[in-house]
DSSP file (Angstrom, degrees, kcal/mol; ACC not computed):
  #  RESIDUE AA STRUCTURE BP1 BP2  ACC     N-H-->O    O-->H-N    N-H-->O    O-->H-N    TCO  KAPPA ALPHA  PHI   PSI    X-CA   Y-CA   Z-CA
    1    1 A X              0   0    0      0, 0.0    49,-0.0     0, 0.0     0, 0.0   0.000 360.0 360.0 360.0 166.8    0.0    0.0    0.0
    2    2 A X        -     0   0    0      1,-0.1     0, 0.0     3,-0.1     0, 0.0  -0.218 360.0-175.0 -44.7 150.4    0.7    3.8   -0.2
    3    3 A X  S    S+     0   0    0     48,-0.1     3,-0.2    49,-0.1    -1,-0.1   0.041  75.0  65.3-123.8  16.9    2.6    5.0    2.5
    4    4 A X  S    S+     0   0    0      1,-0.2     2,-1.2    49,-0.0   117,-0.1   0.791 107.6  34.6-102.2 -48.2    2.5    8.6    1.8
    5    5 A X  S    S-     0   0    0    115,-0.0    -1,-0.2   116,-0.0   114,-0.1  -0.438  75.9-147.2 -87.8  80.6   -1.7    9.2    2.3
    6    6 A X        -     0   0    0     -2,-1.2     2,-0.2    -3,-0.2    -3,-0.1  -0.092  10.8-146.0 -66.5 172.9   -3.2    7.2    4.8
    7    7 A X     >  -     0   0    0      1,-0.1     4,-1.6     4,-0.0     3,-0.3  -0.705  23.5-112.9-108.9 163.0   -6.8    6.2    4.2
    8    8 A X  H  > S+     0   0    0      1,-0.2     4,-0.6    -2,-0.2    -1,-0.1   0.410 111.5  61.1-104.0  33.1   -9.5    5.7    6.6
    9    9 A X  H  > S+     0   0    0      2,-0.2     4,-1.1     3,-0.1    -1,-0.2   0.343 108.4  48.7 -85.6  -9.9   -9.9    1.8    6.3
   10   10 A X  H  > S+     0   0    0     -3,-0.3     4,-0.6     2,-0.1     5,-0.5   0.939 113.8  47.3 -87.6 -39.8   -6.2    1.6    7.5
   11   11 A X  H >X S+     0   0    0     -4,-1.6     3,-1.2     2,-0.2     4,-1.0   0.935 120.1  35.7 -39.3 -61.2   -7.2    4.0   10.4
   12   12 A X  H 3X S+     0   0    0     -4,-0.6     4,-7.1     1,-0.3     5,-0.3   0.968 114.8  54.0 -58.7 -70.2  -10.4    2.1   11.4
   13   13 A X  H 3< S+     0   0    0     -4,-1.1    -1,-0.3     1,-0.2    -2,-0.2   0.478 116.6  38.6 -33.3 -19.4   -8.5   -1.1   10.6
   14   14 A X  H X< S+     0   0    0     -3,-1.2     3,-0.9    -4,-0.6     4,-0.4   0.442 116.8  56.5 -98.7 -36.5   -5.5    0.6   13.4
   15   15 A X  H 3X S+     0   0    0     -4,-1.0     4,-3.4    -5,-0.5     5,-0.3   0.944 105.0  53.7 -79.7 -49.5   -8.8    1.8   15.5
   16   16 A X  T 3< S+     0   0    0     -4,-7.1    -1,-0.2     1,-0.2     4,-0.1   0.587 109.0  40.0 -81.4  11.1   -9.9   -1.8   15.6
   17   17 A X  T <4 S+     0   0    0     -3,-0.9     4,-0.4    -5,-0.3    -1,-0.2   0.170 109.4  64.8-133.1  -3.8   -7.1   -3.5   17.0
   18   18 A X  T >> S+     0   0    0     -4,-0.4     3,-2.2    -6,-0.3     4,-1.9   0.823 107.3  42.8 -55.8 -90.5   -6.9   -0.4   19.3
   19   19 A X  H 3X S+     0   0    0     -4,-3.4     4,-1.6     1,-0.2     3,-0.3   0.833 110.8  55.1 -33.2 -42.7  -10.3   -1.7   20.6
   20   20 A X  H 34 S+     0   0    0     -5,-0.3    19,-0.2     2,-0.2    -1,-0.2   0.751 112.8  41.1 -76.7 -28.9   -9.1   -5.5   20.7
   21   21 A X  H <> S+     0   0    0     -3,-2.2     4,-0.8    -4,-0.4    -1,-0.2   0.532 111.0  54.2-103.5  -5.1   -5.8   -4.6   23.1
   22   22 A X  H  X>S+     0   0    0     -4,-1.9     4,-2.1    -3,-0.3     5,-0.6   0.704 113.2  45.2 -85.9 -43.2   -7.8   -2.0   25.5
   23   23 A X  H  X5S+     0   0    0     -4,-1.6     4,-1.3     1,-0.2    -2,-0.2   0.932 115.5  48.0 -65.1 -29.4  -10.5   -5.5   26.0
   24   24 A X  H  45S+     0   0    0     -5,-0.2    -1,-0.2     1,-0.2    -2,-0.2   0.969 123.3  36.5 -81.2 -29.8   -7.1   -7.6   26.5
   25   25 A X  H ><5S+     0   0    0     -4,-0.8     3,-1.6     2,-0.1     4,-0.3   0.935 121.0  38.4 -58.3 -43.7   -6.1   -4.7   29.0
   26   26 A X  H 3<5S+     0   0    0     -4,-2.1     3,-0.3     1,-0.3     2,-0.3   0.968 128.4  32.8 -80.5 -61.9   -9.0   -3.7   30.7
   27   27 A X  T ><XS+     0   0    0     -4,-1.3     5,-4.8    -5,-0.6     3,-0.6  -0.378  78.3 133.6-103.8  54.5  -10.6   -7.2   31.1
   28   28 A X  T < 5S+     0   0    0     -3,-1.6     5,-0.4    -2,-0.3    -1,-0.2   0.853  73.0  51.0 -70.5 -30.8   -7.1   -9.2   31.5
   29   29 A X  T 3 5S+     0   0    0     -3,-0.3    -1,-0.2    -4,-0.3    -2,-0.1   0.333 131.7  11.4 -90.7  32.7   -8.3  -11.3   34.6
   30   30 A X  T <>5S+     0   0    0     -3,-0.6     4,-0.5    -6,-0.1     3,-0.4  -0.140 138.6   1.8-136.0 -94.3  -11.5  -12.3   32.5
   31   31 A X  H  >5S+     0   0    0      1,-0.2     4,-1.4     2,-0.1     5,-0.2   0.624 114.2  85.2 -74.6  -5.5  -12.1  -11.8   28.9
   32   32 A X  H  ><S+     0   0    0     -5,-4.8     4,-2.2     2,-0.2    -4,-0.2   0.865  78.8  47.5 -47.3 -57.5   -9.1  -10.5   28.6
   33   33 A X  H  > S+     0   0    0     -6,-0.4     4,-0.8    -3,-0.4    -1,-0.2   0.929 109.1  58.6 -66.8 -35.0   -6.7  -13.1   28.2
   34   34 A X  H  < S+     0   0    0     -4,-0.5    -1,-0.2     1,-0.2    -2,-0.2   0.936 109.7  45.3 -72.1 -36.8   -9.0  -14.8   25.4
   35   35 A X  H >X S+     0   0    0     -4,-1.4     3,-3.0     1,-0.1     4,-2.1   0.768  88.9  82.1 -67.3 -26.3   -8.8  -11.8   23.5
   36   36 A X  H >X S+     0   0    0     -4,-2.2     4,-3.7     1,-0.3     3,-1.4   0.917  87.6  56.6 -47.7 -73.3   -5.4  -11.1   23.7
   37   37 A X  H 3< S+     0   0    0     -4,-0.8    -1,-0.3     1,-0.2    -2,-0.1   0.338 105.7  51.4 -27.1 -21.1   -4.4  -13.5   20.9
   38   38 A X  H <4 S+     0   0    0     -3,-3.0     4,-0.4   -18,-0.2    -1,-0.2   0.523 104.4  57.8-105.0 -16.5   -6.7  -11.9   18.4
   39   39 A X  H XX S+     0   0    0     -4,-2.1     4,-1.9    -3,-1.4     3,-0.5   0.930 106.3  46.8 -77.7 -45.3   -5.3   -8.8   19.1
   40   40 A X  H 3X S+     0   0    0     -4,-3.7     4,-0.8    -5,-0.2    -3,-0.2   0.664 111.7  49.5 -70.7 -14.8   -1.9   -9.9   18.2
   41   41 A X  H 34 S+     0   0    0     -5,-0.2    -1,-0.2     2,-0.1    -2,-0.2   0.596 114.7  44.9 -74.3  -7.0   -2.9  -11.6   15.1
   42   42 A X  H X> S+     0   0    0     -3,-0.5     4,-2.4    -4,-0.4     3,-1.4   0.878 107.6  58.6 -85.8 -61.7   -4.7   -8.6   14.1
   43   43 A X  H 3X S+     0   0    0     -4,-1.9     4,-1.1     1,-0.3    -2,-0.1   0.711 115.5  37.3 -41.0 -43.8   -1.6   -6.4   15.3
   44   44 A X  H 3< S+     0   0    0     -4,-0.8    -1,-0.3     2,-0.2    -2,-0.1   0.081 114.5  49.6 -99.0  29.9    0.8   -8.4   12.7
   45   45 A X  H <> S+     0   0    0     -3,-1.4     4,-1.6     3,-0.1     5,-0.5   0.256 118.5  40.0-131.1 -35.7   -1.4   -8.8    9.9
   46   46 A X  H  X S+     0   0    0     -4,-2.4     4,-1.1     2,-0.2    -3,-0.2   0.915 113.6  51.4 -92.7 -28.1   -2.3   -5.1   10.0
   47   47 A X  H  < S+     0   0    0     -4,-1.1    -3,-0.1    -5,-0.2    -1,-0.1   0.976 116.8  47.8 -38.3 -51.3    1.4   -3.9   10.8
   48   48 A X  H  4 S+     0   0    0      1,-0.2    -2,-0.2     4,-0.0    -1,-0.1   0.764 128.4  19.4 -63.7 -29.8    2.2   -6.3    7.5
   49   49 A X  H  < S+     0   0    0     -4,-1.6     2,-0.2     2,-0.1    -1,-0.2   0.644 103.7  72.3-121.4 -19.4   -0.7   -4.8    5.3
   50   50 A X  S  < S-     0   0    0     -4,-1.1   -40,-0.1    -5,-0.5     5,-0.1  -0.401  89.9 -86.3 -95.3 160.8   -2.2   -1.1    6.2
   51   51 A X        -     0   0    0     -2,-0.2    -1,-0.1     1,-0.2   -48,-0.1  -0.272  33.1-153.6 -49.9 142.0   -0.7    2.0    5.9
   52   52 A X  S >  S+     0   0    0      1,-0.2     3,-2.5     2,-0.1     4,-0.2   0.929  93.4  75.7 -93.9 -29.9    1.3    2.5    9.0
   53   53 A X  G >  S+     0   0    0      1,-0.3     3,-0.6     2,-0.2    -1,-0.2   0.623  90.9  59.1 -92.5 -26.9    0.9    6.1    8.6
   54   54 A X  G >   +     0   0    0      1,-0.2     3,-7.7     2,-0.1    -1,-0.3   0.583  65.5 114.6 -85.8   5.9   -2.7    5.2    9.9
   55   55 A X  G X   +     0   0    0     -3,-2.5     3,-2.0     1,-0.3     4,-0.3   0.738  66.1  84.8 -64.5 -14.2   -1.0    3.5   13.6
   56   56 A X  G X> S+     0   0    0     -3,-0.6     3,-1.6     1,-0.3     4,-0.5   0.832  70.1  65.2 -28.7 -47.4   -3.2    6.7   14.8
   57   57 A X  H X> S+     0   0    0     -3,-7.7     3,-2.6     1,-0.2     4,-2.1   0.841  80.7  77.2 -69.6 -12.1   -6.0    5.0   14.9
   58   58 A X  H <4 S+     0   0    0     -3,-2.0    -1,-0.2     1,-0.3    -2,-0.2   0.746  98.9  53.0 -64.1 -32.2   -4.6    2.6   17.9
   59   59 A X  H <4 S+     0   0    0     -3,-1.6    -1,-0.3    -4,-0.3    -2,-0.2   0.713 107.8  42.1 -80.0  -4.3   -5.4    5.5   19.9
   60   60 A X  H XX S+     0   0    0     -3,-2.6     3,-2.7    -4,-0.5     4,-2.1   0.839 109.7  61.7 -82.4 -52.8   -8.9    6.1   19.1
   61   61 A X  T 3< S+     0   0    0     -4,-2.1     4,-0.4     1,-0.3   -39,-0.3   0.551 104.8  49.2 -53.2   0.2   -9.5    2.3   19.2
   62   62 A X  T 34 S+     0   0    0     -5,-0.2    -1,-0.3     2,-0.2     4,-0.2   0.557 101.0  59.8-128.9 -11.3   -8.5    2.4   22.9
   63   63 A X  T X> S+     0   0    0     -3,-2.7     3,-2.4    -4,-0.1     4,-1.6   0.935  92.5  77.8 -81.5 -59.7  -10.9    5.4   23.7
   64   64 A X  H 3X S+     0   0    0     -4,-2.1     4,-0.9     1,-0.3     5,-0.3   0.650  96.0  39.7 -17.1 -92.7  -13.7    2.8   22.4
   65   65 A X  H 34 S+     0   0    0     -4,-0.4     4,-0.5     1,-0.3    -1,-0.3   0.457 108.6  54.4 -68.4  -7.2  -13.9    0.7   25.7
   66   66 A X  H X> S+     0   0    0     -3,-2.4     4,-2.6    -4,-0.2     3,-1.8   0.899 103.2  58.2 -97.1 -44.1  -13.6    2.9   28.2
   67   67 A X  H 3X S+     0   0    0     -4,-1.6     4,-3.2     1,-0.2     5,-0.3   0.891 111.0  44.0  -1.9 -62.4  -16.5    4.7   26.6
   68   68 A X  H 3X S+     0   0    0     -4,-0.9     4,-2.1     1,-0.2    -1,-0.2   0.902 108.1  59.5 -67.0 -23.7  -18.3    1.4   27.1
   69   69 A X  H <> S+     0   0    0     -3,-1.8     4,-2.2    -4,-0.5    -1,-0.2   0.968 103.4  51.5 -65.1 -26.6  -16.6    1.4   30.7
   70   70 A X  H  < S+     0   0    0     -4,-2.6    -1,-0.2     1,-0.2    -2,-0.2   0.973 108.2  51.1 -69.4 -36.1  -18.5    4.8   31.3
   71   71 A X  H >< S+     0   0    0     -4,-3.2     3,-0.8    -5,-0.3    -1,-0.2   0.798 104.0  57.7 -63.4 -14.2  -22.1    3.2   30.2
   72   72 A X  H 3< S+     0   0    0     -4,-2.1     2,-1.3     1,-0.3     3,-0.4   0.970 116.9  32.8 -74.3 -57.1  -21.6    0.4   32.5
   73   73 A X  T 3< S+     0   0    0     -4,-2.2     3,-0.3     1,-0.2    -1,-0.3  -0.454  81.4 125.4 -98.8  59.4  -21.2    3.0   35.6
   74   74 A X  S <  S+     0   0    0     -2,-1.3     2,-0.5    -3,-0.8    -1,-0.2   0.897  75.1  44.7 -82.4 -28.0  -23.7    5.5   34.1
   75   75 A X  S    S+     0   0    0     -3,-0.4     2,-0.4    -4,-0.1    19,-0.2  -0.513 108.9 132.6-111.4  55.0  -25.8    5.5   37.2
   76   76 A X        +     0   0    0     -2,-0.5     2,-0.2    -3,-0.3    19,-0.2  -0.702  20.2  93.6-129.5-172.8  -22.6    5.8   40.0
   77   77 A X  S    S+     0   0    0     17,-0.4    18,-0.2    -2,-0.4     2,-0.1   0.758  90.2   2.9 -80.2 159.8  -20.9    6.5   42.0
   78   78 A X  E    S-A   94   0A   0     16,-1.1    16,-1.5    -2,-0.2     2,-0.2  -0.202 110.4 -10.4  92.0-169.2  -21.5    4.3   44.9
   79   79 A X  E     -A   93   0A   0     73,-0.3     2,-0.3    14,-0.2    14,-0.2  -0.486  61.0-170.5 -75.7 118.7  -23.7    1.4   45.9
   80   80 A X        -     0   0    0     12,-2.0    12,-0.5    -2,-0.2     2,-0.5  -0.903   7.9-163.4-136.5 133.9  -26.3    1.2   42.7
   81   81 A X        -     0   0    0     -2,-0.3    10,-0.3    10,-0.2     2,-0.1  -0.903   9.8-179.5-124.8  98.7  -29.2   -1.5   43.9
   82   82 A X  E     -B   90   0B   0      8,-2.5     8,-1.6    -2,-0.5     2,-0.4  -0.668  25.5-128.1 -93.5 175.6  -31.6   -3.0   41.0
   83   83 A X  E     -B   89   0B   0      6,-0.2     2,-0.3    -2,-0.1     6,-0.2  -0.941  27.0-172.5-119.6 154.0  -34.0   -5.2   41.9
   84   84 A X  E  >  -B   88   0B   0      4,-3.2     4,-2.2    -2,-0.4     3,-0.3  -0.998  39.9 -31.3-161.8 132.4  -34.5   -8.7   40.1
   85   85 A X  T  4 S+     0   0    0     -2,-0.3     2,-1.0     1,-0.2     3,-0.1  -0.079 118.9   8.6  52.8-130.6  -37.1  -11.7   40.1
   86   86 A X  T  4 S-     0   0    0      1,-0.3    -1,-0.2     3,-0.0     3,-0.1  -0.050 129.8 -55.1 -74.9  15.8  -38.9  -12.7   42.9
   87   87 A X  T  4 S+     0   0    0     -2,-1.0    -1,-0.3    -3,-0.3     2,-0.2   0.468  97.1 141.2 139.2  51.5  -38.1   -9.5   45.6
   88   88 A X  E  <  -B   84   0B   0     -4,-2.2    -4,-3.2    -3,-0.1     2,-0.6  -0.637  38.6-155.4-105.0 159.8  -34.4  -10.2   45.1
   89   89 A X  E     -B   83   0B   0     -2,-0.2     2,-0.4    -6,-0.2    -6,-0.2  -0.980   5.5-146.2-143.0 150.2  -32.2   -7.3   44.9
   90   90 A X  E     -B   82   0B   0     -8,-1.6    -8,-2.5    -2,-0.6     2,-0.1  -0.967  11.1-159.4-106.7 115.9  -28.8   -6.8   43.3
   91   91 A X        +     0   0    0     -2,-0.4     2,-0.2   -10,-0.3   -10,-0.2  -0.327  18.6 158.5-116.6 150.8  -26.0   -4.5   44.7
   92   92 A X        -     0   0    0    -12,-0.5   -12,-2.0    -2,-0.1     2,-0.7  -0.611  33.5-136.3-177.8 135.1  -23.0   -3.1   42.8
   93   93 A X  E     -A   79   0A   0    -14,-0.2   -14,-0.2    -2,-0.2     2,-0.2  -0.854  26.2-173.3-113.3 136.8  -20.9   -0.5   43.2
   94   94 A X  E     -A   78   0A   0    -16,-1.5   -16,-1.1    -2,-0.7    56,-0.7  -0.479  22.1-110.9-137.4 144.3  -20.2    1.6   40.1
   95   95 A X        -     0   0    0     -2,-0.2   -19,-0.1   -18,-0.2    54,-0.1  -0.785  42.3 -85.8 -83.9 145.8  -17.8    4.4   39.5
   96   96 A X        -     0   0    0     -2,-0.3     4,-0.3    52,-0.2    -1,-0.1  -0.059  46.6-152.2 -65.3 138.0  -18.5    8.0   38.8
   97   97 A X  S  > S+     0   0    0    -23,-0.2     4,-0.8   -21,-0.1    -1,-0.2   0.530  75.8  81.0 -87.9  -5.5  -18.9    7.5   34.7
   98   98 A X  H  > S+     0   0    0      2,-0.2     4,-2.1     1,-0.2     5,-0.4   0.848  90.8  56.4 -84.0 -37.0  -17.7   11.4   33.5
   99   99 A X  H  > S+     0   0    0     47,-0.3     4,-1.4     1,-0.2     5,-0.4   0.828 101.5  47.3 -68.6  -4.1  -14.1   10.4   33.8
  100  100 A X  H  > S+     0   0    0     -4,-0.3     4,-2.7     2,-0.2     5,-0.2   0.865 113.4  55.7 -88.5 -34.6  -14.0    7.5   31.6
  101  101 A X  H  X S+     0   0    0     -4,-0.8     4,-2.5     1,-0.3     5,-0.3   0.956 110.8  50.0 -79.4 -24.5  -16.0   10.0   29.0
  102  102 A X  H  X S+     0   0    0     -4,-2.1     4,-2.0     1,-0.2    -1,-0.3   0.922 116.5  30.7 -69.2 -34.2  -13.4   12.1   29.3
  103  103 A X  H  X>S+     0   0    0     -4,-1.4     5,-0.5    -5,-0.4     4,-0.5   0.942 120.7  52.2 -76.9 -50.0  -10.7   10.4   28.9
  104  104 A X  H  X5S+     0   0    0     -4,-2.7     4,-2.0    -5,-0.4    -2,-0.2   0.848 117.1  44.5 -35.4 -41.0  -12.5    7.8   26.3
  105  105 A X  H  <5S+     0   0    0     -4,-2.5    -1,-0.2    -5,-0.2     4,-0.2   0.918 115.2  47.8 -73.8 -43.5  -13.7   11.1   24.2
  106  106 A X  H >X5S+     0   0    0     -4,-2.0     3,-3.1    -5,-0.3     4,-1.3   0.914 108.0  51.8 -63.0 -79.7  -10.2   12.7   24.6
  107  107 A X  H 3<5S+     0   0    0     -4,-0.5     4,-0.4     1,-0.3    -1,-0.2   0.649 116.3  44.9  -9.1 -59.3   -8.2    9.3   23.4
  108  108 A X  T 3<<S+     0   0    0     -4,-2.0    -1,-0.3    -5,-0.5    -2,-0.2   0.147 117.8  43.9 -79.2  18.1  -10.8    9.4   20.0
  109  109 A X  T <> S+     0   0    0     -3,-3.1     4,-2.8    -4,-0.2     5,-0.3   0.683 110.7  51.7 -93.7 -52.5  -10.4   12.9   19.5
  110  110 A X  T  < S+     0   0    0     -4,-1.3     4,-0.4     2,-0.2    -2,-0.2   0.512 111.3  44.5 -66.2 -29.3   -7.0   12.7   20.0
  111  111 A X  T  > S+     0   0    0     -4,-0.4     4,-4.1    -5,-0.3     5,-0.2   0.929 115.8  54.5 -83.1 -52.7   -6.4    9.6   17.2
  112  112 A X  H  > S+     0   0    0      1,-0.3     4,-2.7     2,-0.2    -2,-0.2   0.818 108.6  41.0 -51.3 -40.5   -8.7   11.5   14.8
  113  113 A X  H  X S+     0   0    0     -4,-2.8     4,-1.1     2,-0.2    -1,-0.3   0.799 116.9  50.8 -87.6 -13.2   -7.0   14.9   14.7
  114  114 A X  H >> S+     0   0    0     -4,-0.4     3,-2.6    -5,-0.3     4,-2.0   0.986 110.3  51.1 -60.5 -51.7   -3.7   13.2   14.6
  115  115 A X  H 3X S+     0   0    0     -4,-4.1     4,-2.8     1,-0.3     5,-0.5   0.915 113.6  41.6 -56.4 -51.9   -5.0   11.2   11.7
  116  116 A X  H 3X S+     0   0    0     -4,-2.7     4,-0.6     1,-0.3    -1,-0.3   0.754 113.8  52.6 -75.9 -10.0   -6.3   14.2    9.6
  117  117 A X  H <X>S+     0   0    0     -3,-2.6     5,-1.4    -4,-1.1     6,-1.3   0.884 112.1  43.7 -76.3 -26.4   -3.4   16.2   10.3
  118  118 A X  H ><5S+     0   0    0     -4,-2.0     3,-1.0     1,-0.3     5,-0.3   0.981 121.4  40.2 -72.4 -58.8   -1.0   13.3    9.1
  119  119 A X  H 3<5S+     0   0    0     -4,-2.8    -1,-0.3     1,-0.2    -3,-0.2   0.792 105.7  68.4 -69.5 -20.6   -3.5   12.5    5.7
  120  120 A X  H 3<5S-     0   0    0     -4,-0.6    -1,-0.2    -5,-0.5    -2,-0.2   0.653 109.9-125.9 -57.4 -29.6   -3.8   16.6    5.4
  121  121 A X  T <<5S+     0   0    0     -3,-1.0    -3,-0.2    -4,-0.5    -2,-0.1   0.640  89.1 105.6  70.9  11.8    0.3   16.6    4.3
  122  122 A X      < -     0   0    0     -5,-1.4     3,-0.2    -6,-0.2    -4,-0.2   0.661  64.1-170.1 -88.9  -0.7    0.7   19.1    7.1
  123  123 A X        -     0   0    0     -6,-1.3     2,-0.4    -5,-0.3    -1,-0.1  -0.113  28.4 -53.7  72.8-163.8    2.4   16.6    9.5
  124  124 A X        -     0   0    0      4,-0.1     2,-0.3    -6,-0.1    -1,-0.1  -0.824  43.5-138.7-136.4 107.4    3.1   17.1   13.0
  125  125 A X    >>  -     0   0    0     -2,-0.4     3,-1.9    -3,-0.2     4,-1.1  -0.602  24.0-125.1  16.6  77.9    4.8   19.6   14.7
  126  126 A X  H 3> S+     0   0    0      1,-0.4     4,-2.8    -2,-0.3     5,-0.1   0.670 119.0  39.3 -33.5 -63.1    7.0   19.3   17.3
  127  127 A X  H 3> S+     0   0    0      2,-0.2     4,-2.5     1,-0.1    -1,-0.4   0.969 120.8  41.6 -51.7 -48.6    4.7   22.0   19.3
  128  128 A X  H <> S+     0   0    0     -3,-1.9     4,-1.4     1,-0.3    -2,-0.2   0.994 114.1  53.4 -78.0 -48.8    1.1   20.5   17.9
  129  129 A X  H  X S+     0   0    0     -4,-1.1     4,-1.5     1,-0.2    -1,-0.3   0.803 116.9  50.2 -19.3 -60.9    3.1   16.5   18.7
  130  130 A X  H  X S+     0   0    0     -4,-2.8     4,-0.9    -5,-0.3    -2,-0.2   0.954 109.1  44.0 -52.8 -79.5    3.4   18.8   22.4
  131  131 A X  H  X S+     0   0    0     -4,-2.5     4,-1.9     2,-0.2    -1,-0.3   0.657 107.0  53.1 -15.7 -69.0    0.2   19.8   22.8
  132  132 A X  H >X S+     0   0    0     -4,-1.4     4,-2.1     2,-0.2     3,-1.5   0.958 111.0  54.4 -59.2 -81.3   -1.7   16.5   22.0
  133  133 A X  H 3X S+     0   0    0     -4,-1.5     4,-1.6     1,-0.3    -2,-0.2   0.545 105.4  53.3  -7.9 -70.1    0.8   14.8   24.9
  134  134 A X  H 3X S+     0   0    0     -4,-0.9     4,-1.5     2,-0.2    -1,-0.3   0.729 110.1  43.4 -39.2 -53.6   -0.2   17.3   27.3
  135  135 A X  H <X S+     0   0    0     -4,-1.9     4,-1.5    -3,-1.5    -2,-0.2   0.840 115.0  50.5 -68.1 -34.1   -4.1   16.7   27.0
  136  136 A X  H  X S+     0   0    0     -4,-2.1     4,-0.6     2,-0.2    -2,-0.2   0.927 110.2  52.2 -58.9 -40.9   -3.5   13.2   26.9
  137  137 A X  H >X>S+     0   0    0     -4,-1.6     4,-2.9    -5,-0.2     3,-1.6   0.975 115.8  41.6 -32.6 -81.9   -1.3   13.6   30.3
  138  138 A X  H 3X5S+     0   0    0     -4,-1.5     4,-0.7     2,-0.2    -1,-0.2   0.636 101.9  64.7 -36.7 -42.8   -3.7   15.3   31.7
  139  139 A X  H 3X5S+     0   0    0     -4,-1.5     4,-2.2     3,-0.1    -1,-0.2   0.658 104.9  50.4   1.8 -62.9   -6.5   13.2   30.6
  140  140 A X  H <X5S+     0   0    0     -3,-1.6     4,-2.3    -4,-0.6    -2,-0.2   0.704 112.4  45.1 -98.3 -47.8   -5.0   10.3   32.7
  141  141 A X  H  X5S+     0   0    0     -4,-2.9     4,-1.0     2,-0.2    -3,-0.2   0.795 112.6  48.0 -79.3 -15.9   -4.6   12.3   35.9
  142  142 A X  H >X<S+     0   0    0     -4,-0.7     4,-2.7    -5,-0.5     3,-0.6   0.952 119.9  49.5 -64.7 -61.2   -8.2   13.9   35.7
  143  143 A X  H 3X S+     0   0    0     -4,-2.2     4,-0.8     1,-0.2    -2,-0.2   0.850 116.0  34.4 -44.2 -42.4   -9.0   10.1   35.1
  144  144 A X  H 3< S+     0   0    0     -4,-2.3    -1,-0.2     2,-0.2    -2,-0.2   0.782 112.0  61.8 -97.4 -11.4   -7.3    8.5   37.7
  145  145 A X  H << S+     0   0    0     -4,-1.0    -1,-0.2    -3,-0.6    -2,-0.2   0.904 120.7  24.2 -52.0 -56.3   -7.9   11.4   40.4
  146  146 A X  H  < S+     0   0    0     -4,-2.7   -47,-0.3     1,-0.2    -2,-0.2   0.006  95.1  82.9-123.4  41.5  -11.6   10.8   40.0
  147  147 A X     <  +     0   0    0     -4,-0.8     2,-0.6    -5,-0.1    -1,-0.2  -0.317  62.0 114.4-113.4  55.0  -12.6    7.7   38.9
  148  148 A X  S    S-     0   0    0     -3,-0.1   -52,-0.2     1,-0.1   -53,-0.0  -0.978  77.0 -85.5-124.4 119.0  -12.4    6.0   42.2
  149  149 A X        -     0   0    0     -2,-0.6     2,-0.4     1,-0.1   -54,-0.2   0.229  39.7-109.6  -5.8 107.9  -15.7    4.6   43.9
  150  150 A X        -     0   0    0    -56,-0.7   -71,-0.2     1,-0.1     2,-0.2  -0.418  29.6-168.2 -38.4  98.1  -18.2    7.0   46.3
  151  151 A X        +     0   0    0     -2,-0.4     2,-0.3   -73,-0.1    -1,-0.1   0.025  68.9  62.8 -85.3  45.0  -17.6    5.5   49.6
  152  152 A X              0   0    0     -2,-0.2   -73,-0.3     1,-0.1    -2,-0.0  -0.924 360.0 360.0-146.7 164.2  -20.5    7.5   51.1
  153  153 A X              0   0    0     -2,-0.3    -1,-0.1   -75,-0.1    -3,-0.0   0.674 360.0 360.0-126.0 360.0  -23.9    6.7   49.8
């Protein structure tokens, strides 16, 4: 393939094996470890055949599941109670869900405007390179500052 323009099935194709190594992270002491394996056949057969120019999307693809992580804890923080079958009731306790969109949103912003600067021919910039680091930096401390469980109810 080209390597001077990427396209955006090499992105997607980058984006989706993004998605596949954020499941093998995120859920390694469950689904994790079964996935893992598809992510690294994925990982060399799209290193071997896509644009690399598109390896952008790996960060967008990794924004994807913590998205999902925020719909799982949309109704948190703290002890979140449904009730189920016969007056049985179900407990879980959920994390506040606006840091995962932030970071998740930032991480797929973040792949995309690399990716259109890269196919645009204006490259990347030592400064804009700076920039994007820094909001990702940040990102990650907003995230991990407040994504920690309500202990109060």
């Amino acid at each position: 393939m080209n390597d001077d323009k990427p396209t955006w099935e090499s992105f997607l194709a980058w984006a989706s094996v993004g998605v596949a190594l954020a499941i093998s992270a995120l859920g390694a002491m469950t689904i994790g470890v079964w996935v893992l394996p598809f992510a690294l056949i994925g990982l060399i057969s799209i290193y071997k055949r896509a644009n690399r120019r598109g390896r952008v999307g790996l960060i967008s693809g990794v924004g994807i599941p913590i998205l999902y992580i925020a719909y799982l804890n949309r109704n948190g923080p703290g002890d979140i109670c449904t009730p189920f079958g016969l007056g049985g009731q179900q407990c879980t306790q959920e994390y506040s869900w606006w840091p995962f969109v932030l970071v998740g949103t930032i991480l797929i912003a973040l792949g995309v405007v690399m990716f259109l600067r890269i196919r645009s021919g204006s490259g990347m910039s030592n400064n804009f390179k700076g920039v994007l680091v820094a909001i990702l930096v940040v990102g990650v401390l907003i995230f991990g500052l407040l994504a920690s469980p309500s202990t109060h109810q």
